[in-house]
MINU-276280 format. One record per atom (N, C-alpha, C, CB): y, z, x; residue in three letters; residue number from 1. Coordinates in pm, whole numbers, plus 50000, padded with zeros to 5 digits. Glycine has a CB too. Layout:
<rs>
+-------+-------+-------+------+-----+
: north :    up :  east : rest :  nr :
+-------+-------+-------+------+-----+
:     Y :     Z :     X :  ALA : NUM :
...
+-------+-------+-------+------+-----+
</rs>
This chain:
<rs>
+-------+-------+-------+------+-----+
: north :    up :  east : rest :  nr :
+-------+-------+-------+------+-----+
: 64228 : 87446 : 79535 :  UNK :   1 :
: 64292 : 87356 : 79440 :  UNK :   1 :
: 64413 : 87427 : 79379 :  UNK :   1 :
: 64191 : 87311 : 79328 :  UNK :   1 :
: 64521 : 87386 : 79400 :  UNK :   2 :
: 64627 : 87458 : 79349 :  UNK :   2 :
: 64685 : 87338 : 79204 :  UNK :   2 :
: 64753 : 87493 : 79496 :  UNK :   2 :
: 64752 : 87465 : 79108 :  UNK :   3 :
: 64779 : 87430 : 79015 :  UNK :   3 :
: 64939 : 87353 : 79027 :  UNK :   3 :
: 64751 : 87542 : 78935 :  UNK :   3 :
: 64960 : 87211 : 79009 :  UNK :   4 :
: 65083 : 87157 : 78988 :  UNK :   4 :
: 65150 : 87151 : 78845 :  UNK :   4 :
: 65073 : 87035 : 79037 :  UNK :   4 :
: 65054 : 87162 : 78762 :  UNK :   5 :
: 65130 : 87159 : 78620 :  UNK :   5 :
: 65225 : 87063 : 78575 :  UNK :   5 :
: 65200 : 87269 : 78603 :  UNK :   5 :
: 65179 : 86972 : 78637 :  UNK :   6 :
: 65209 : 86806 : 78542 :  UNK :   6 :
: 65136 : 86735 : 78517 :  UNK :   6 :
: 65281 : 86707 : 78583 :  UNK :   6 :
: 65152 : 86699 : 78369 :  UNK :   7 :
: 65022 : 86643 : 78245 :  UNK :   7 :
: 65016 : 86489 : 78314 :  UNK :   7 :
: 65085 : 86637 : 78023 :  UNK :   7 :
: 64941 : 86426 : 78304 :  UNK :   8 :
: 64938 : 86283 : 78366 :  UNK :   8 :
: 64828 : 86217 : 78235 :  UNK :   8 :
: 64861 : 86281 : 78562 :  UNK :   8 :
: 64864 : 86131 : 78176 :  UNK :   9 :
: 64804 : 86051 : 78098 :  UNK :   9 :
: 64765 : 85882 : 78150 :  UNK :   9 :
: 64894 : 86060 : 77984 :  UNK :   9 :
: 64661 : 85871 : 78169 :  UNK :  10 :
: 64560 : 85776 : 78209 :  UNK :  10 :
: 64542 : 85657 : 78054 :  UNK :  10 :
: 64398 : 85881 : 78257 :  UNK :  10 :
: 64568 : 85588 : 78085 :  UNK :  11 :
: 64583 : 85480 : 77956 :  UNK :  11 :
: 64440 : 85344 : 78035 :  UNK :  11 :
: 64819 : 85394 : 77942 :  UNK :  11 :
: 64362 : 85385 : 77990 :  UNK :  12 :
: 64237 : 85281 : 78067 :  UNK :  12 :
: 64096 : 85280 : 78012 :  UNK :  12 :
: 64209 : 85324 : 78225 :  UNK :  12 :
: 64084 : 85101 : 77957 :  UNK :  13 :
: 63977 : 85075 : 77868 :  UNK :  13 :
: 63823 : 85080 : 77971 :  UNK :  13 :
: 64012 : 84915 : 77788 :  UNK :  13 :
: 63831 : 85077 : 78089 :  UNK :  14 :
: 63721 : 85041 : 78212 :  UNK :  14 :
: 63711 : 85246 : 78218 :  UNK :  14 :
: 63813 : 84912 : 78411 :  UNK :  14 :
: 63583 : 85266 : 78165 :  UNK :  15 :
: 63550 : 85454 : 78152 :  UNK :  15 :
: 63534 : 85452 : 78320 :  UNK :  15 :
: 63356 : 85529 : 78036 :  UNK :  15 :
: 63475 : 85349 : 78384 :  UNK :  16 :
: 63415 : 85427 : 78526 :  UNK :  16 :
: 63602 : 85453 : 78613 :  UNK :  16 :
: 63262 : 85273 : 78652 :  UNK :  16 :
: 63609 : 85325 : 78607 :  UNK :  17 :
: 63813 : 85388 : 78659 :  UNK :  17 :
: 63870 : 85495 : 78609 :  UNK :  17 :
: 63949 : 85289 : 78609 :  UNK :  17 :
: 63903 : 85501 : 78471 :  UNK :  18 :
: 63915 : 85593 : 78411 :  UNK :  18 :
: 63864 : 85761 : 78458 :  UNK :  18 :
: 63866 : 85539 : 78313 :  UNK :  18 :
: 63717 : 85778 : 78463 :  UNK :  19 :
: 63677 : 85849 : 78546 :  UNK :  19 :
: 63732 : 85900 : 78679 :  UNK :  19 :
: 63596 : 85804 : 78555 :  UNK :  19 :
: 63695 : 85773 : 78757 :  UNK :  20 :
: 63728 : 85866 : 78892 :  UNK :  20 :
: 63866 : 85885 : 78906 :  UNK :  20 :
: 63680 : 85802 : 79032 :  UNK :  20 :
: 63962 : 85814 : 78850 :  UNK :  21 :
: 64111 : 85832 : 78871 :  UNK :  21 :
: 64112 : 85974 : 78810 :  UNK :  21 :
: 64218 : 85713 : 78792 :  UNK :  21 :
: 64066 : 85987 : 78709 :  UNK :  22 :
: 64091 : 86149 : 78631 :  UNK :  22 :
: 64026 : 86246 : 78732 :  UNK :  22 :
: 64001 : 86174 : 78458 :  UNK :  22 :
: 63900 : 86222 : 78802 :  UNK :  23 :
: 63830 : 86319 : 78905 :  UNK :  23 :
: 63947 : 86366 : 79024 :  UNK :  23 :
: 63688 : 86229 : 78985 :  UNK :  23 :
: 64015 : 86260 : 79078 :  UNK :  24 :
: 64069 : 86290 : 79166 :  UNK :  24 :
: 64181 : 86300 : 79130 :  UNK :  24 :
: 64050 : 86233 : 79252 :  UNK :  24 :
: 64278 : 86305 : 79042 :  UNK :  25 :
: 64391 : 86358 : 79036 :  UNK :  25 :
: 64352 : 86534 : 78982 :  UNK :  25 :
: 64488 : 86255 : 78934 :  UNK :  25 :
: 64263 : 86525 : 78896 :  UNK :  26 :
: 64196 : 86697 : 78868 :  UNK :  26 :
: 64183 : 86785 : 78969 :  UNK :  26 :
: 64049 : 86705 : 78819 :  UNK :  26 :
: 64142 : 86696 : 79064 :  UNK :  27 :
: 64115 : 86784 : 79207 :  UNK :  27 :
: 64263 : 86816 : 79299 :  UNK :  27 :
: 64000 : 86680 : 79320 :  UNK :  27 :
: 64316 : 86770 : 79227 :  UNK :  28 :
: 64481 : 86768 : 79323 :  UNK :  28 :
: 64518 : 86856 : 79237 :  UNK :  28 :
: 64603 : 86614 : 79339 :  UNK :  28 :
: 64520 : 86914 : 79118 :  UNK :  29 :
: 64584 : 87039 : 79056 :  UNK :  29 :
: 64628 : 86950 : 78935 :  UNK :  29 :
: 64718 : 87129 : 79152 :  UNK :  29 :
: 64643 : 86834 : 78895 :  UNK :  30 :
: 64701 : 86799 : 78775 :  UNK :  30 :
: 64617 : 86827 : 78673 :  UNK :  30 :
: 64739 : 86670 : 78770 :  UNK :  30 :
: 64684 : 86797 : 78537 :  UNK :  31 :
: 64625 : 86813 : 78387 :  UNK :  31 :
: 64636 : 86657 : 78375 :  UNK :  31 :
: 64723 : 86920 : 78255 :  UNK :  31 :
: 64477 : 86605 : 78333 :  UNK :  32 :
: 64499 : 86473 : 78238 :  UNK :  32 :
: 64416 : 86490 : 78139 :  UNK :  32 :
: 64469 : 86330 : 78300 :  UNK :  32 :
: 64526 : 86397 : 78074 :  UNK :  33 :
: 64459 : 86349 : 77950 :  UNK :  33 :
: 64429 : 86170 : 77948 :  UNK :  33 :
: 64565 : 86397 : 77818 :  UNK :  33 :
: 64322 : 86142 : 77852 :  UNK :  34 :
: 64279 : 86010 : 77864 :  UNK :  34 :
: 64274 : 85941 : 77745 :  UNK :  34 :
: 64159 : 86002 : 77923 :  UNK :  34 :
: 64325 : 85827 : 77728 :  UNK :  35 :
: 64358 : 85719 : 77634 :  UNK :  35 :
: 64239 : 85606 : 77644 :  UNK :  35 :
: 64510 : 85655 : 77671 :  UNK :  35 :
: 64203 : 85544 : 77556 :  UNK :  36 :
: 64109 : 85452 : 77602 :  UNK :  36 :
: 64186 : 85323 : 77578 :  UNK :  36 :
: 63967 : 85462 : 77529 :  UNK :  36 :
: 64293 : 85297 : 77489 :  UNK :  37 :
: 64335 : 85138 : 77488 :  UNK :  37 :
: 64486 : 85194 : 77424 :  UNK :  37 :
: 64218 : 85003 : 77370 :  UNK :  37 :
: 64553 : 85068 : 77450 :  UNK :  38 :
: 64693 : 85090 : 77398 :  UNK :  38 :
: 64739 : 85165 : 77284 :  UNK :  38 :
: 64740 : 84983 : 77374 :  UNK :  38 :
: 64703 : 85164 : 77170 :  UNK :  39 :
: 64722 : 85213 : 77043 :  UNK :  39 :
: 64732 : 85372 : 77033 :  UNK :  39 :
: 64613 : 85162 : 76960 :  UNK :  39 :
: 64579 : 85383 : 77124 :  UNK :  40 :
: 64553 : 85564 : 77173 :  UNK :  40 :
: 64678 : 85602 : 77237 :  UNK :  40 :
: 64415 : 85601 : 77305 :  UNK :  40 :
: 64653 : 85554 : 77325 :  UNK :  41 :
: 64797 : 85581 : 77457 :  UNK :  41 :
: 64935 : 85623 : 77346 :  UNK :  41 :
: 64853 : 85374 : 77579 :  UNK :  41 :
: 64948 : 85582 : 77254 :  UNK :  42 :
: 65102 : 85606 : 77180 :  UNK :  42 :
: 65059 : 85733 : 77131 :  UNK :  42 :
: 65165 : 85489 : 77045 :  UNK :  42 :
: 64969 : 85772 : 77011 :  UNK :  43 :
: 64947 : 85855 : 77006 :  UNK :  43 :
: 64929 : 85919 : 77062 :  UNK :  43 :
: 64915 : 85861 : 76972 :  UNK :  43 :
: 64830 : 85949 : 77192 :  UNK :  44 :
: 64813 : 86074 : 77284 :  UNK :  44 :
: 64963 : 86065 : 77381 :  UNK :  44 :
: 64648 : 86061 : 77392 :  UNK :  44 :
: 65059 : 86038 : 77404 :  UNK :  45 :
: 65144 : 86018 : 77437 :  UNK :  45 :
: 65260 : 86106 : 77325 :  UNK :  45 :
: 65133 : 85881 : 77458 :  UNK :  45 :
: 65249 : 86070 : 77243 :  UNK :  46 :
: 65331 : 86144 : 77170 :  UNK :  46 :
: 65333 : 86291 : 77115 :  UNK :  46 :
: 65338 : 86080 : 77088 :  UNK :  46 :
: 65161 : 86327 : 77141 :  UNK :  47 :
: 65099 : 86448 : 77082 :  UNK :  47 :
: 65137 : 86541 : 77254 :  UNK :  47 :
: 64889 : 86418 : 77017 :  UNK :  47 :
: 65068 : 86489 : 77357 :  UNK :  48 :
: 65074 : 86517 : 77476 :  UNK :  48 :
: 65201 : 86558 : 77567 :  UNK :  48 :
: 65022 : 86426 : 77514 :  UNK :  48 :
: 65306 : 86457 : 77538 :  UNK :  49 :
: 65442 : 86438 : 77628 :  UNK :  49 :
: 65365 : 86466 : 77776 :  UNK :  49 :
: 65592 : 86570 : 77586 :  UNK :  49 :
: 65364 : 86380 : 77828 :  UNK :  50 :
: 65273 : 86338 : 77912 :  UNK :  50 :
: 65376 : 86358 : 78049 :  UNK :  50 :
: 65210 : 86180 : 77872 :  UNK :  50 :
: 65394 : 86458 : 78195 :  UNK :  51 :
: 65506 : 86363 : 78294 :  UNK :  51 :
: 65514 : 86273 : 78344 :  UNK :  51 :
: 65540 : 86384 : 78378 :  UNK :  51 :
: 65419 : 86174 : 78339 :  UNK :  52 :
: 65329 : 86020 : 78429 :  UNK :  52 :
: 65258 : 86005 : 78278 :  UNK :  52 :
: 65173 : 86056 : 78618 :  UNK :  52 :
: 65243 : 85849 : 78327 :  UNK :  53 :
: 65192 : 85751 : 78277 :  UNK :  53 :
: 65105 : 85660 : 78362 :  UNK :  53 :
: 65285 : 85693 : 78227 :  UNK :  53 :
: 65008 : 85634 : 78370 :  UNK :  54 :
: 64911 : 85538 : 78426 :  UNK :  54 :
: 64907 : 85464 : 78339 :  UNK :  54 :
: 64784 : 85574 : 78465 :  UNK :  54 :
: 64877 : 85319 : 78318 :  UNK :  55 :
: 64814 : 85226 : 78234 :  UNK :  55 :
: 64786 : 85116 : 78273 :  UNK :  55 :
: 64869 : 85204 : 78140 :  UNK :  55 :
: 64673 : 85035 : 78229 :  UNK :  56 :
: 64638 : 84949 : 78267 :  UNK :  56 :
: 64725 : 84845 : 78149 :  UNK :  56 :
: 64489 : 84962 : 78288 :  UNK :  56 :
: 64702 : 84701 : 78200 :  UNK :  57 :
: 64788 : 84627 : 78122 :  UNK :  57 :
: 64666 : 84564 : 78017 :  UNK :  57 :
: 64887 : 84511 : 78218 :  UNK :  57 :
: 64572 : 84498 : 78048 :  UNK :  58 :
: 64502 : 84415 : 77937 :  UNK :  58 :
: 64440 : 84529 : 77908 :  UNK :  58 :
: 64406 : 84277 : 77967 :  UNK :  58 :
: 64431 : 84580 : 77755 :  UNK :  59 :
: 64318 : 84649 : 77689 :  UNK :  59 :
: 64333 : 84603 : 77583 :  UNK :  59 :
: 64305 : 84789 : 77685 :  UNK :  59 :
: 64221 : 84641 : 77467 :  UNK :  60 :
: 64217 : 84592 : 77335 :  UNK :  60 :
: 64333 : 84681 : 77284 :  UNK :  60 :
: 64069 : 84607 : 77256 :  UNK :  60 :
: 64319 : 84652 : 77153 :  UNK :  61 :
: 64397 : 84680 : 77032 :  UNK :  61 :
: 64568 : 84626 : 77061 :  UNK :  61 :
: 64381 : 84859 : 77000 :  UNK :  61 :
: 64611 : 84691 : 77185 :  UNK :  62 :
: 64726 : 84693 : 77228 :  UNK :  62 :
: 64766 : 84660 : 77366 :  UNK :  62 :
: 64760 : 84795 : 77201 :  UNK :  62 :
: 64855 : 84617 : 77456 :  UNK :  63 :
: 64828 : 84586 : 77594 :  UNK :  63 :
: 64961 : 84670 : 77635 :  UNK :  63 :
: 64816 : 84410 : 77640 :  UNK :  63 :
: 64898 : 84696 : 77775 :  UNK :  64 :
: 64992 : 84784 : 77825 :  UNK :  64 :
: 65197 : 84784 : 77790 :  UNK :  64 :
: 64953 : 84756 : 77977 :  UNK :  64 :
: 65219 : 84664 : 77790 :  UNK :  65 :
: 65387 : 84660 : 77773 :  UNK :  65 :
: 65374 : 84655 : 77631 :  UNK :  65 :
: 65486 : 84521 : 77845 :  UNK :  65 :
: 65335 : 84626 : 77564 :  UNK :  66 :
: 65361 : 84679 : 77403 :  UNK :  66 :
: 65307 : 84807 : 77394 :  UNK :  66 :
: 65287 : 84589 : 77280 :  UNK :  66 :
: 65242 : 84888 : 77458 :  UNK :  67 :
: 65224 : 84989 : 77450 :  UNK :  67 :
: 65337 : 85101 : 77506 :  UNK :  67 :
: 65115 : 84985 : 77492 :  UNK :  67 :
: 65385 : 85068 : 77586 :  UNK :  68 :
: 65489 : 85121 : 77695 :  UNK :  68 :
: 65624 : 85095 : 77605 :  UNK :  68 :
: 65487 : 85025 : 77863 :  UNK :  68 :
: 65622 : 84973 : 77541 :  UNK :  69 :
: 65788 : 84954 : 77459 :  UNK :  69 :
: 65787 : 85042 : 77399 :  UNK :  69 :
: 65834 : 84838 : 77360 :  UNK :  69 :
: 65651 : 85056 : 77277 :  UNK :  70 :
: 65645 : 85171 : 77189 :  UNK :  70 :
: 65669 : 85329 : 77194 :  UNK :  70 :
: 65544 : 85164 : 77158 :  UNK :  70 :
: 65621 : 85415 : 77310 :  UNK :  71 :
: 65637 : 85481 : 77379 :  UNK :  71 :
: 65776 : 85499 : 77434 :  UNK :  71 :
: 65557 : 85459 : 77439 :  UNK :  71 :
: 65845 : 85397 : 77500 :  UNK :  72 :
: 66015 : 85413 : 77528 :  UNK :  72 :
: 66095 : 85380 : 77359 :  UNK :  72 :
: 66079 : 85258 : 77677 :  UNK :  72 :
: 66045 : 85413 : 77241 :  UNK :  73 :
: 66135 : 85403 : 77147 :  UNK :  73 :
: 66143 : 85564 : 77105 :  UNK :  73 :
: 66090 : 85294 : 77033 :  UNK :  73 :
: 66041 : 85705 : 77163 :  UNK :  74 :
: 66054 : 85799 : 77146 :  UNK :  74 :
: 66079 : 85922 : 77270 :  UNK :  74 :
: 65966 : 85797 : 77074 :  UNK :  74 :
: 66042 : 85844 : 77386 :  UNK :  75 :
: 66038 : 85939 : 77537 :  UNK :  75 :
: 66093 : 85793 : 77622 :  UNK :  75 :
: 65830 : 86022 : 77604 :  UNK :  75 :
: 66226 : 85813 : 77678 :  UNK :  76 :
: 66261 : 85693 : 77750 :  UNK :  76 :
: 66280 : 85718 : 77893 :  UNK :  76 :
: 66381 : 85632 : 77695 :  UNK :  76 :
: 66225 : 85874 : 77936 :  UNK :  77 :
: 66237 : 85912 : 78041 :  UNK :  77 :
: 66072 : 85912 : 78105 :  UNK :  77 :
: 66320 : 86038 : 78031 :  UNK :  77 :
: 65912 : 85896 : 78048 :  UNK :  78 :
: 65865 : 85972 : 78132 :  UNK :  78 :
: 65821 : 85762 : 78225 :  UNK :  78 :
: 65719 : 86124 : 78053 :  UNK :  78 :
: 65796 : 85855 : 78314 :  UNK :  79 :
: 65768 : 85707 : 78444 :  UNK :  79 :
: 65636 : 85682 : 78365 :  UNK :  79 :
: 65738 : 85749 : 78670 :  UNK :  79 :
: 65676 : 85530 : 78350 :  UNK :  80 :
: 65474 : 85469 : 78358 :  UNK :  80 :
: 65469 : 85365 : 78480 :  UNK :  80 :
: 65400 : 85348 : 78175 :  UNK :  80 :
: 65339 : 85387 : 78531 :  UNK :  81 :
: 65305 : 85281 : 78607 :  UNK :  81 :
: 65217 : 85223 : 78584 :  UNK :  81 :
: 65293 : 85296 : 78704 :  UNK :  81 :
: 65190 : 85074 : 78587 :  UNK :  82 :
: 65075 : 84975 : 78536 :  UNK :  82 :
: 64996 : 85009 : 78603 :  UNK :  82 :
: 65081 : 84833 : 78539 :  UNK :  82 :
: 64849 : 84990 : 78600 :  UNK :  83 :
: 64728 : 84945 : 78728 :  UNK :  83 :
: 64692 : 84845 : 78660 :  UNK :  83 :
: 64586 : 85049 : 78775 :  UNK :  83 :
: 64702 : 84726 : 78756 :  UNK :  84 :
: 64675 : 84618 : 78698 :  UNK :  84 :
: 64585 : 84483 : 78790 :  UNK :  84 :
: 64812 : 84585 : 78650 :  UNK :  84 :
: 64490 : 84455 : 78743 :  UNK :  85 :
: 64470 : 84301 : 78881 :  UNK :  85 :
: 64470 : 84173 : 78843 :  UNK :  85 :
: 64322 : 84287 : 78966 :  UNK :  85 :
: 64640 : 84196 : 78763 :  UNK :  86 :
: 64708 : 84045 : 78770 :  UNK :  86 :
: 64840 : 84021 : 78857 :  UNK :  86 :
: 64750 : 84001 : 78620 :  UNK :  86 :
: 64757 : 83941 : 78927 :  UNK :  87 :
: 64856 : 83905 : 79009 :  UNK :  87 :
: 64975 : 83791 : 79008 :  UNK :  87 :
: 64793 : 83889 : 79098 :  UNK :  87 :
: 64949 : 83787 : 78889 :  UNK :  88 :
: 65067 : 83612 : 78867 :  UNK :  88 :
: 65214 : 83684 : 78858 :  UNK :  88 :
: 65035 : 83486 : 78661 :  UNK :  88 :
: 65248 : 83622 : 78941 :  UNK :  89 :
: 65436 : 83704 : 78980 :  UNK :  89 :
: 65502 : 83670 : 78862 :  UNK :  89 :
: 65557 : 83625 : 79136 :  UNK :  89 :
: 65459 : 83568 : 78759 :  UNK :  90 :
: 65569 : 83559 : 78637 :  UNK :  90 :
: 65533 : 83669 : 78547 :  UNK :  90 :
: 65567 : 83411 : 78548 :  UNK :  90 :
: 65421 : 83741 : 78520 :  UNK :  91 :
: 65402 : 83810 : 78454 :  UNK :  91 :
: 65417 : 83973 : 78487 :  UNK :  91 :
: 65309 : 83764 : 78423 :  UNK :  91 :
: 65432 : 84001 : 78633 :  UNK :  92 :
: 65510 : 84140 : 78678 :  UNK :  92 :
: 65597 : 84129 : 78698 :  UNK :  92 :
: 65489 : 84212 : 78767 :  UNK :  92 :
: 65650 : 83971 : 78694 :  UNK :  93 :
: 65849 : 84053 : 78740 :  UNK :  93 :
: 65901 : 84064 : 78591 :  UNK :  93 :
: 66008 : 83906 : 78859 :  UNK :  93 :
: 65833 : 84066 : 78476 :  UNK :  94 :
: 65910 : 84121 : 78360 :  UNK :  94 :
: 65889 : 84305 : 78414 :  UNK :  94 :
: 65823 : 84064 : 78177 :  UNK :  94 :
: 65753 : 84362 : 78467 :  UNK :  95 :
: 65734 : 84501 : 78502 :  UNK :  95 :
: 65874 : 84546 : 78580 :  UNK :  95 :
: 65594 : 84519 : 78598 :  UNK :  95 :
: 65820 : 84477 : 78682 :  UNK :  96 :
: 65994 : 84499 : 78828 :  UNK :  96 :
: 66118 : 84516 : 78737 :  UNK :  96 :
: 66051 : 84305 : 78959 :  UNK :  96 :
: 66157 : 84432 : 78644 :  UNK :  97 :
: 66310 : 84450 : 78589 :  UNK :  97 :
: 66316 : 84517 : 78464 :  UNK :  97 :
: 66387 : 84316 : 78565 :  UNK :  97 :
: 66200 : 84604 : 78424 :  UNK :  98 :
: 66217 : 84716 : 78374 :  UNK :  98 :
: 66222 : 84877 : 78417 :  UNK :  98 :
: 66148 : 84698 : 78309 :  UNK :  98 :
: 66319 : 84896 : 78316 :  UNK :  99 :
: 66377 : 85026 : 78367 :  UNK :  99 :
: 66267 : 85150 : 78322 :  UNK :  99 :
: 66542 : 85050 : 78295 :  UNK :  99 :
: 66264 : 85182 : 78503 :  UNK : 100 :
: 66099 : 85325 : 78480 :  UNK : 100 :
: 65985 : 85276 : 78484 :  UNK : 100 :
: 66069 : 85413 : 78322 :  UNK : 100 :
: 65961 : 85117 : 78493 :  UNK : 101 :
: 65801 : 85131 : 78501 :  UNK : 101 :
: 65832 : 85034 : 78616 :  UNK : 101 :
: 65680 : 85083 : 78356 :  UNK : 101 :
: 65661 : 85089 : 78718 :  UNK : 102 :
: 65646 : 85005 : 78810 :  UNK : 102 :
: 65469 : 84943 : 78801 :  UNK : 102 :
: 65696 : 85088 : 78949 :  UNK : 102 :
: 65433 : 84872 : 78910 :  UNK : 103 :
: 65298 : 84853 : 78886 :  UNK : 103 :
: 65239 : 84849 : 79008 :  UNK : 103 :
: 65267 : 84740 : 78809 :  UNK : 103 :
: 65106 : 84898 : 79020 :  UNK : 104 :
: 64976 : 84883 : 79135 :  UNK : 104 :
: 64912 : 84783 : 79125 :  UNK : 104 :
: 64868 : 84979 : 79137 :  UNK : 104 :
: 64873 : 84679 : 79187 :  UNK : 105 :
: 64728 : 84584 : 79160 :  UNK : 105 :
: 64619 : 84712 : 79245 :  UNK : 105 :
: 64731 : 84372 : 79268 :  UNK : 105 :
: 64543 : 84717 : 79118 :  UNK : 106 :
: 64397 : 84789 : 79121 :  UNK : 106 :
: 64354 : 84734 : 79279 :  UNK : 106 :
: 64269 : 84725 : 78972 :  UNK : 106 :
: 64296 : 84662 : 79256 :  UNK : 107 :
: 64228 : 84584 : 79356 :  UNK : 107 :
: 64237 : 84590 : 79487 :  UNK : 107 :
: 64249 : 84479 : 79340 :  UNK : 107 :
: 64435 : 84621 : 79524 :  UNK : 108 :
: 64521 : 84614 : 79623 :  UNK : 108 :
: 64508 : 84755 : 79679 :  UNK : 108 :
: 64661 : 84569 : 79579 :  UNK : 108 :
: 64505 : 84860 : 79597 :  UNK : 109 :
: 64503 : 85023 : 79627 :  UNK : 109 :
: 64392 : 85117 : 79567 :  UNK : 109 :
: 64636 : 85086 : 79572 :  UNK : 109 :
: 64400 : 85187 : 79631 :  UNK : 110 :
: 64251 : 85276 : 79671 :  UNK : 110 :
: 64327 : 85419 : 79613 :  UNK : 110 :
: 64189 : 85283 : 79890 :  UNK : 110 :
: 64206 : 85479 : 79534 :  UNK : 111 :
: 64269 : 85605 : 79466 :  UNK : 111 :
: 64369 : 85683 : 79535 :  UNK : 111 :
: 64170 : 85699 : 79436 :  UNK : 111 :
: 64366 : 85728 : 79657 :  UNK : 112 :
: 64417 : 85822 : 79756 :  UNK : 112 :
: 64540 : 85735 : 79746 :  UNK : 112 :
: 64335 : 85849 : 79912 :  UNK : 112 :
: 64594 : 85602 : 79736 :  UNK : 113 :
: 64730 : 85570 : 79721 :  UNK : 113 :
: 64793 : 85561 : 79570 :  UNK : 113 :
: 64745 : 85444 : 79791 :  UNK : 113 :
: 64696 : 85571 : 79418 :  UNK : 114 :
: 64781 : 85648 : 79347 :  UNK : 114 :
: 64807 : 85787 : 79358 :  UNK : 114 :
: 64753 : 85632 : 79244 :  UNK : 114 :
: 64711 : 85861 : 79364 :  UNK : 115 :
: 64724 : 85979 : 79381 :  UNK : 115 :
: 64877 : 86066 : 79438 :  UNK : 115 :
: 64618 : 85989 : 79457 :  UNK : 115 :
: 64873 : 86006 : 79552 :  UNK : 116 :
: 64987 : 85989 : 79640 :  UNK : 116 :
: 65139 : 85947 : 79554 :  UNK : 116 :
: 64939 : 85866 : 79749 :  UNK : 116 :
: 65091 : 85859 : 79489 :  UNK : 117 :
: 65204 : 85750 : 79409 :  UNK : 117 :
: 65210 : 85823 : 79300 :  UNK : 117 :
: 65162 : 85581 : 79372 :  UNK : 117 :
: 65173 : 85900 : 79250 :  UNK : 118 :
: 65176 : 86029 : 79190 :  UNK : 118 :
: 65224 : 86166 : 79155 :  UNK : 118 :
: 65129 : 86045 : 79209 :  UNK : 118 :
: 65202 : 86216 : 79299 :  UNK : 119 :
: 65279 : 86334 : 79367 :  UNK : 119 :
: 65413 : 86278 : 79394 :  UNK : 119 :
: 65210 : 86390 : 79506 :  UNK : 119 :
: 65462 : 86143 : 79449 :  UNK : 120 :
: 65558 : 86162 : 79452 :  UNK : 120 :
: 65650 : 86097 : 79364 :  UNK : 120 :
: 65572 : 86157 : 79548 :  UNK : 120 :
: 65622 : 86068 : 79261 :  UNK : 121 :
: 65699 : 86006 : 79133 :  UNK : 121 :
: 65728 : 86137 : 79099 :  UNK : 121 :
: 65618 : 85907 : 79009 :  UNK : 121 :
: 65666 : 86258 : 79051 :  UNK : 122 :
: 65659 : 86405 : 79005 :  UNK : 122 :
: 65724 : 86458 : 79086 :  UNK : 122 :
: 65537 : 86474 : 78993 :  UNK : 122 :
: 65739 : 86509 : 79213 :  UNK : 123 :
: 65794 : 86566 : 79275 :  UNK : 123 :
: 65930 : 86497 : 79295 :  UNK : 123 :
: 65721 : 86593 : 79367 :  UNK : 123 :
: 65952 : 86377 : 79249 :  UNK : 124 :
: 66112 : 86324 : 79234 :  UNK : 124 :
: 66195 : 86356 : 79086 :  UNK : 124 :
: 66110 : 86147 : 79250 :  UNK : 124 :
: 66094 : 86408 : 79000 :  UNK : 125 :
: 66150 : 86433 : 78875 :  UNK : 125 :
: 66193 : 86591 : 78830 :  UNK : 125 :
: 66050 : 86378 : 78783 :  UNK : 125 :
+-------+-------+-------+------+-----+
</rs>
């Protein structure tokens, strides 16, 4: 297991996802830290400076793009990417035509393709 030394913050109210996404990016050499719902995510985000962003979009308190605006009013550089399994195209092409964030449907991809989606967001920065 070699050490990459980029913090990756996991923003996700579902603990068992949460989990294994943190298992297997741990095993790839990253540092995470874990948020359980939007509100967290700003704070551990701000305490953290995080290089990635994971987040899911529906959680309590806060949902992922109000969480993410908040977050781009103090760090407008680090990448977030949604995981999300909504698929209604009116509600990700506000994601698509923002600047720095992209999104996964959960459902659609299998850990080994964030992981991947991962390494190489980081290794482009």
């Amino acid at each position: 297991m070699t050490k990459i030394n980029k913090k990756i913050l996991i923003v996700e109210d579902d603990e068992d996802f949460s989990f294994i996404l943190e298992k297997r990016l741990t095993i790839e050499g990253f540092f995470v830290v874990i948020a359980k719902d939007g509100e967290d995510g700003v704070l551990v985000s701000e305490k953290e400076k995080p290089d990635l962003i994971f987040s899911d979009m529906l959680m309590p308190k806060m949902d992922g793009m109000a969480m993410a605006k908040k977050i781009r009013e103090t760090n407008t550089k680090v990448p977030i990417i949604f995981l999300t399994n909504i698929k209604d195209v009116s509600y990700t092409e506000n994601i698509k035509k923002s600047d720095n964030f992209e999104y996964l449907i959960k459902s659609d991809t299998r850990i080994n393709e964030i992981v991947e989606k991962a390494k190489s967001k980081l290794e482009a920065s």
